[in-house]
N, C-alpha and C positions, 0 to 999 in steps of 0.2 A: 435352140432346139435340143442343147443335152448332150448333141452327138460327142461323144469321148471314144471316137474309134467305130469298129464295127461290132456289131451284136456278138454275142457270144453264142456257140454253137453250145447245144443241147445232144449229150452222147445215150442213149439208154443200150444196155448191156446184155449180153442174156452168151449161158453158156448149160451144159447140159449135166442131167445125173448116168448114174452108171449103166452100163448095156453090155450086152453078152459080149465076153472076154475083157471087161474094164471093169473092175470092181469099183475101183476110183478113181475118178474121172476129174483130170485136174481144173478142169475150166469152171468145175462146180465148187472147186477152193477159191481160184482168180476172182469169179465174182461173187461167192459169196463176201470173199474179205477187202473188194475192191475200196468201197465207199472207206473202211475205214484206214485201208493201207493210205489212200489220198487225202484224208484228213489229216495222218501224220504226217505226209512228206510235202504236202499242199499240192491241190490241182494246179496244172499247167495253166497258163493264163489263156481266157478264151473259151475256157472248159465248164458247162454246168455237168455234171454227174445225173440224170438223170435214174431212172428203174435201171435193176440189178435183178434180173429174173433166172430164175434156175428151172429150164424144158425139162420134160419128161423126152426121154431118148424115145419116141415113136412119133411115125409119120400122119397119115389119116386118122387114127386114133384122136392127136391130139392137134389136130389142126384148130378144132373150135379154140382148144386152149392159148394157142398161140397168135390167132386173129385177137382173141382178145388183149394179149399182152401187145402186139403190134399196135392196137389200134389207141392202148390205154395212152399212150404219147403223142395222140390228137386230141385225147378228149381232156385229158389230163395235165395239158399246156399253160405254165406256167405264164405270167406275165412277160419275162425275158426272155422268150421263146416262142412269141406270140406268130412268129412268121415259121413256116414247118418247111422252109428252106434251107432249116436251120436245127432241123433235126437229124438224127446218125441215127442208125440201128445199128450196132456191130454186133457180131455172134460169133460166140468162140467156138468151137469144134476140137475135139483130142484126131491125132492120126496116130498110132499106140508104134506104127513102126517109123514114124517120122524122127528125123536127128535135127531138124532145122522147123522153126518159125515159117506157115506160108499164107498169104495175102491170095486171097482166090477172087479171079476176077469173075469170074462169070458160074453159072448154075444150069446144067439140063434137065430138060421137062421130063425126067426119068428116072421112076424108082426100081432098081432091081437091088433089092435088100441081100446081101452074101447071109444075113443069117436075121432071125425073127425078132424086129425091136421089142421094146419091152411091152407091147402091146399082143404080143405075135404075130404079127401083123407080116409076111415076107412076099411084097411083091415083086414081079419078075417080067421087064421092059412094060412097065405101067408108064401111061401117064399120067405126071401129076397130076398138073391143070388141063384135063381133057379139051375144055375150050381155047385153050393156045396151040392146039393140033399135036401132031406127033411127038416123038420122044426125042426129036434132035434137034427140037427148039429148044435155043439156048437165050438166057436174060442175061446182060453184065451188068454190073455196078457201074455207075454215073462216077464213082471217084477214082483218082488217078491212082489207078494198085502198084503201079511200077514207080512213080514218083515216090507213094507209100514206100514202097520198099528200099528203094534206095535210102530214104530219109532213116527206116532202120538199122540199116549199115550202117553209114556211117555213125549211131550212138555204139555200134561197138554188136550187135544180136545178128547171129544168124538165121540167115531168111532168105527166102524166095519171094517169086512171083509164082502162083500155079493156076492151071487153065481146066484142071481137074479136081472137082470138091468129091468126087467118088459117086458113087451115085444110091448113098446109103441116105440116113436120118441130115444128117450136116447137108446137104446136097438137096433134100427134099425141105427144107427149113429154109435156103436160102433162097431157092427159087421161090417158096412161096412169097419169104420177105421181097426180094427184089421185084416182084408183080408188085406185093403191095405198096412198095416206094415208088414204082412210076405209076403210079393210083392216087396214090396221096399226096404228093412233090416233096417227098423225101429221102435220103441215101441210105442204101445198106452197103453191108461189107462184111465178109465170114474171113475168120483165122481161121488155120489150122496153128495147132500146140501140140508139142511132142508129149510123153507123160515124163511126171516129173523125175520119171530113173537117169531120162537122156539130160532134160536140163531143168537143174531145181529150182523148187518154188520162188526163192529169194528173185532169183535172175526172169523167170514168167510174171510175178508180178510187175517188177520193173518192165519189164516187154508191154506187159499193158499202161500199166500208166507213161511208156513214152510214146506209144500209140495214141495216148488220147491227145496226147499233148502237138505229134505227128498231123493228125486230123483236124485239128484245131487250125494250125497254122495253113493248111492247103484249103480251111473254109474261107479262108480271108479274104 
């Protein structure tokens, strides 16, 4: 039958451009230069690299943009990934006053913008997905964010678990994703990242790529 172990999980990426008070937004360096920083140091075994997409920081604006980039990792399934069990969404997020790495388990149905995304778009106790009802339904992620997290400790990163993605663009992005993962039979999961003044690039990318490798191993 071939079997050499279990399938390899299938990660696609997505992190965001800049928005008001972030000029530069480090998640938009992380994955831009993901694919190749993991070329040089070698993906973690287990690991396909899937899409490395850069959002535009706004909510309803670009939601069509982002159903499409969600959904480009069903239609756009590779042979070794032929089962979407076996897909990850991860989505990185900057928090500009964050000092630690956070693993955000869950997403509410609510957008109240503190300031106008780059759409201008600032709504205020919206719901997202009107047909999931009010603003205090909440979606979690299917994977273990706490197990996650400790497995990043101990590589040596600081990090949390958190239980609040804010209820900006990052928060309005994962709830959509996390709808769309139990829609699809597939996993999401949102970082927050400090910007790179608290912890440098060198030490973020490494953050991600021992996350993928983190993810891989709890797909097994």
């Amino acid at each position: 039958m071939g079997s050499e172990g279990p399938a390899a999980v299938t990660i696609h990426v997505t992190g965001f451009k800049k928005f008001h008070g972030v000029s530069e937004n480090p998640t938009e360096t992380i994955v831009s230069n993901l694919k190749e920083y993991t070329e040089k140091k070698g993906l973690p075994k287990g690991v396909i690299l899937g899409s490395c997409s850069v959002l535009e920081t706004a909510g309803q604006g670009a939601v069509t943009q982002l159903y499409q980039t969600l959904r480009s990792a069903l239609t756009g399934k590779d042979s070794e990934s032929s089962c979407s069990g076996r897909i990850i969404w991860l989505h990185f997020g900057v928090n500009s006053g964050a000092c630690r790495f956070a693993v955000e388990r869950q997403a509410a149905n609510e957008a109240t913008f503190r300031c106008p995304d780059e759409m201008g778009w600032k709504p205020q106790k919206v719901p997202i997905v009107p047909a999931d009802g009010g603003i205090s339904r909440i979606r979690e992620t299917s994977l273990p964010a706490e197990e996650i997290t400790k497995a990043l400790a101990k590589k040596g990163f600081e990090v949390m678990t958190s239980d609040d993605a804010g209820r900006f663009v990052c928060n309005y992005v994962y709830y959509q994703s996390l709808r769309f993962a139990e829609q699809s039979g597939v996993k999401s999961l949102f970082v927050h990242v400090p910007l790179f003044l608290t912890i440098d690039e060198e030490t973020q990318m490494k953050f991600a790529a021992s996350l993928l490798e983190v993810l891989a191993s709890l797909c097994q």
